[in-house]
N, C-alpha and C positions, 0 to 999 in steps of 0.2 A: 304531518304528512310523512310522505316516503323517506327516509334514511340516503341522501344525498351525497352524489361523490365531492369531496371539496379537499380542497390542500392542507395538510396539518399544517396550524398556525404554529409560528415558529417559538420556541421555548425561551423564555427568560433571559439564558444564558445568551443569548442571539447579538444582544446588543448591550454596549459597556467597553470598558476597555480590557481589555486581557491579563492574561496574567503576565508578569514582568514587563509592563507600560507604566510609564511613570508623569501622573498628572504635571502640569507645568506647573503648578501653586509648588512643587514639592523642591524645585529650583533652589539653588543657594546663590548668595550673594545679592537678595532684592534691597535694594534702599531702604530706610528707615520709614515708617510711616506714622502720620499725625495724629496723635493721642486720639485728637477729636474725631479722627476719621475712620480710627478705629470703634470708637464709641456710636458713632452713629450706623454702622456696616452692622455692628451686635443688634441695635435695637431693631434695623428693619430685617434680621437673621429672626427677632424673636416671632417679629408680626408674622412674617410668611410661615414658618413654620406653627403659628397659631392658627391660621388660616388652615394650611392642609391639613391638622388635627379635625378642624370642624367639618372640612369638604371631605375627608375622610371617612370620619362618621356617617354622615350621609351616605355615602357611596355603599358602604358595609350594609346599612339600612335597607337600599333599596336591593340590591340585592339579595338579601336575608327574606325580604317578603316574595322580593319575583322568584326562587327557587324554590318557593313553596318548603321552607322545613319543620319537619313535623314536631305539632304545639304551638307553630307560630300562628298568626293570624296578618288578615289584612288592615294595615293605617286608617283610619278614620281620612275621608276626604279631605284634601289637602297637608296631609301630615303624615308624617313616616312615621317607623317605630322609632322611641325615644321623644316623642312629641316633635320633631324638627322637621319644620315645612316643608315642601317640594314641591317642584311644578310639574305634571303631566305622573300622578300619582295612578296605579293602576283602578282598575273598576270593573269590579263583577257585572258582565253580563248575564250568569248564570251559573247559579250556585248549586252546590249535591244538594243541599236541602230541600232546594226547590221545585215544586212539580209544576210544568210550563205547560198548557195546553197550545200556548204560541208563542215565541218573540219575538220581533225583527225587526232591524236596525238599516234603514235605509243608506247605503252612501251612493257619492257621484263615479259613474263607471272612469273608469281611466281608459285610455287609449288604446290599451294591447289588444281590443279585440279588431281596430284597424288593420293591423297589422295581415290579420289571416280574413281566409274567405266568411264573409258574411253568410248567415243562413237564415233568411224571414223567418218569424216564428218563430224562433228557437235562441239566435244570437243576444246575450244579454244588454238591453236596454235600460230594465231594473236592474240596480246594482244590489249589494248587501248583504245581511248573514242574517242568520236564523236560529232558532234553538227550539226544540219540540221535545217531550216527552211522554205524547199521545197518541204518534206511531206505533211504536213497538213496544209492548209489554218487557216486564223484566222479567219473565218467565222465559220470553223468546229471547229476551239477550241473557239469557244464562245457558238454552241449549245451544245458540250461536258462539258463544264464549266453549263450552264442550268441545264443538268439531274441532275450532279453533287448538285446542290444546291438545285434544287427539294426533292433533296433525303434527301439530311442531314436537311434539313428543318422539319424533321420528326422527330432528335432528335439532336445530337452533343453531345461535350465533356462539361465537367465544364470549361476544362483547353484548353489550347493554341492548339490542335491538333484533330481536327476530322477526323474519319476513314469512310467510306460507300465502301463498299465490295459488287459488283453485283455479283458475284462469287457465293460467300460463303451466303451472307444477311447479314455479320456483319456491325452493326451499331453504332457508339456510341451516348451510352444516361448517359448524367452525368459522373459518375467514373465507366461507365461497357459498356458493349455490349452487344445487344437485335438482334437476328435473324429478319431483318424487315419483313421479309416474312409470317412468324408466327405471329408476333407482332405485324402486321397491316393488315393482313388477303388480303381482298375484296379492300381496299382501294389504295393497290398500282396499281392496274388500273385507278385509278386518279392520277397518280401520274406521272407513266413511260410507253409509249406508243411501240408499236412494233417496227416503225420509229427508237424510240433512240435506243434500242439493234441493228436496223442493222447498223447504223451509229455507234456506239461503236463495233460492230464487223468489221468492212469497216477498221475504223482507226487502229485496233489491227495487221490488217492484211498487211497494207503498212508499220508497224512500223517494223514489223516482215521481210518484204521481204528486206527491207533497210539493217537492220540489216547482215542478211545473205549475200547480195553483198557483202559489207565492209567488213567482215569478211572472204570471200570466203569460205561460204558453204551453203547447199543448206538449203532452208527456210523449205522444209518438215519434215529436219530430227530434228524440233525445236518445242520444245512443249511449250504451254504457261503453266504458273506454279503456283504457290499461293506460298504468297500472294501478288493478283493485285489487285490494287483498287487507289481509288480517298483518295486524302488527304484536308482538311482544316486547314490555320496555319493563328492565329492571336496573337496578344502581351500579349494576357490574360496570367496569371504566372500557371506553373502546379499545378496540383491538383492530379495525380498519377505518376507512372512513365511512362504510356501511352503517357504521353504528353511531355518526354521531347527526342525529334525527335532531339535534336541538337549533339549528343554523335557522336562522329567518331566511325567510325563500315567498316566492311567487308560484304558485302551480301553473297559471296561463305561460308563466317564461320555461318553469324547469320541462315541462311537459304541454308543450305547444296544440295538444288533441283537446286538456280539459277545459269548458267551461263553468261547470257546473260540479262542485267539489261536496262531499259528504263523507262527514264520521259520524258512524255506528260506536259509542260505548258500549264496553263489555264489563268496566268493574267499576268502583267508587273511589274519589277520590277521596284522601285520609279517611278511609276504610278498608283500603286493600292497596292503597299505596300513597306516598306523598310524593310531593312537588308533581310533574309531569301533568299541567295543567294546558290548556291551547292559550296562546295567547294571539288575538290581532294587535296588531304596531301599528297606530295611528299617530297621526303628526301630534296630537294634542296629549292623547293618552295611550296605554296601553287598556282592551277592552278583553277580560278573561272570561272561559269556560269552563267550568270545573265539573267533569266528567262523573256522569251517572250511566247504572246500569240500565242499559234502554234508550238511554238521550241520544239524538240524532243532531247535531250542529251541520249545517249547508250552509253554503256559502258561493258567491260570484269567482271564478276562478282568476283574476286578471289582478293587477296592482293597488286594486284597490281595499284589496284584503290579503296584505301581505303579512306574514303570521309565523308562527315559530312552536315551539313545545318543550313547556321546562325539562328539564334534567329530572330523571324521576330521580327520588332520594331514596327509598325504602318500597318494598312489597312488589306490586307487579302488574302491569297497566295491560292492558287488554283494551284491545278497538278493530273494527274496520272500516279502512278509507274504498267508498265507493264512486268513481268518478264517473261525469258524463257530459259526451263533445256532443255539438250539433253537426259535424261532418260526418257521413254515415260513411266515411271510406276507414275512419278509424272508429268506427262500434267492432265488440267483439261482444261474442253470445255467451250465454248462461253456463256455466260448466258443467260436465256430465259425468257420470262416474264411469270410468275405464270396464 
């Protein structure tokens, strides 16, 4: 999802003692202490530090597979790399390989949608996620993929995450955003043709009737929402908190208008980029998506599909997330060209 404002976690050096602190073990003048008691302090020095060698591993392990690094692959169920077991090991929902004419994964909705106004018809009762790749042609996500780069070609981030918003006009240039509308006046008639709006409205609106099948409710009573827009993800390191898109988050929490959550891929995963895979974070397991050109992943916007997206490693991820509420006070229309 969206590139989220959050606090830089604090650095390493954060906690420890300082420099010129002086542990108490470093104290003179301690008593003598019992041969034995020293013998038995070493052997349970050897065991724990045996232990964190192994729990170590593991940890290296899972990580190496959840950041997706290119050449690796995923553990055989219940087993990390290096053959050592785990509990709650990830699991391909949906693979680049695979061409999905449907999947979906029922879960139990969570509570958040109490919270705000109910809307018959429309408020999710079915919960779950989804993955299709019989939507949208990879013909149409590669001209969708074009505008997209047309556009950001205009500016980007410093850091690993660019945003282009035909909505709104938000743009990222460096560490901010620039309305490209204002910001380049006359010139984005060179830029975006009428063609692409109605081909980016064509595809908002099959994503959108899909959506409502699967769900069983009707596609009118669903408004598209902000923030939609096109993402850029490449390895470069952040440079605000703009750019760090990898924080597990809730959409119904961060953006209280979406219920109804959807990404558009635009490029292949380990064919045009590694790691930056979707991941859902379920209590039992993590449930992954590995991003094709054309796959469309929906999903229930509320706690129940709380989710994250690796850290790309190499090449350069291309998507757009299209959102949509059941309160029509926050739908926002089709974009138009200036």
């Amino acid at each position: 999802m969206a590139p989220q404002r959050r606090a830089l976690p604090r650095g390493p050096d954060s906690a420890g003692p300082g420099p010129g602190r002086r542990h108490s073990s470093a104290r003179k003048g301690r008593s003598p202490q019992d041969p034995r008691g020293r013998w038995l302090k070493a052997a349970i020095l050897l065991l724990l530090l045996s232990a964190a060698a192994g729990g170590g591993l593991v940890v290296w392990s899972r990580l190496r597979s959840r950041d997706g690094i290119p050449g690796g692959r995923i553990p055989a169920e219940g087993v990390t790399e290096g053959g050592i077991p785990a509990e709650g090991v990830t699991e391909v929902l949906a693979r680049r390989s695979d061409h999905l004419q449907e999947k979906f994964m029922e879960v139990p909705c969570s509570e958040d949608y109490g919270s705000h106004k109910r809307f018959a018809g429309c408020t999710p009762r079915k919960c779950g996620r989804g993955v299709t790749d019989a939507v949208i042609t990879r013909e149409e996500a590669e001209r969708i993929r074009r505008i997209a780069e047309r556009g950001l070609s205009l500016g980007g981030s410093d850091g690993g995450a660019s945003i282009l918003d035909l909505h709104s006009g938000a743009l990222s240039l460096g560490k901010h955003f620039v309305n490209l509308y204002r910001y380049f006046g006359d010139k984005i008639q060179d830029i975006f043709t009428e063609e692409d709006f109605a081909l980016y409205r064509d595809v908002r609106q099959r994503i959108q009737q899909r959506i409502a099948q699967v769900f069983g409710i009707s596609s009118s009573a669903m408004y598209l929402t902000k923030p939609t827009f096109f993402s850029r993800m490449n390895s470069t390191g952040a440079k605000t908190t703009h750019d760090e898109y990898w924080h597990p988050h809730v959409d119904k929490v961060t953006y209280g208008s979406f219920d109804y959550t959807s990404l558009l891929y635009l490029s292949d995963y380990s064919r045009d980029f590694g790691g930056g895979r979707f991941v859902f974070m379920d209590a039992d397991s993590n449930k992954t998506v590995e991003p094709r050109a054309g796959r469309v992943s929906f999903f229930t916007s509320g706690s129940e599909n709380l989710h994250r997206v690796e850290r790309v490693q190499w090449g350069t991820r291309f998507a757009i997330t299209i959102s949509f509420s059941c309160d029509p006070q926050h739908g926002i229309g089709d974009p138009l060209l200036p």
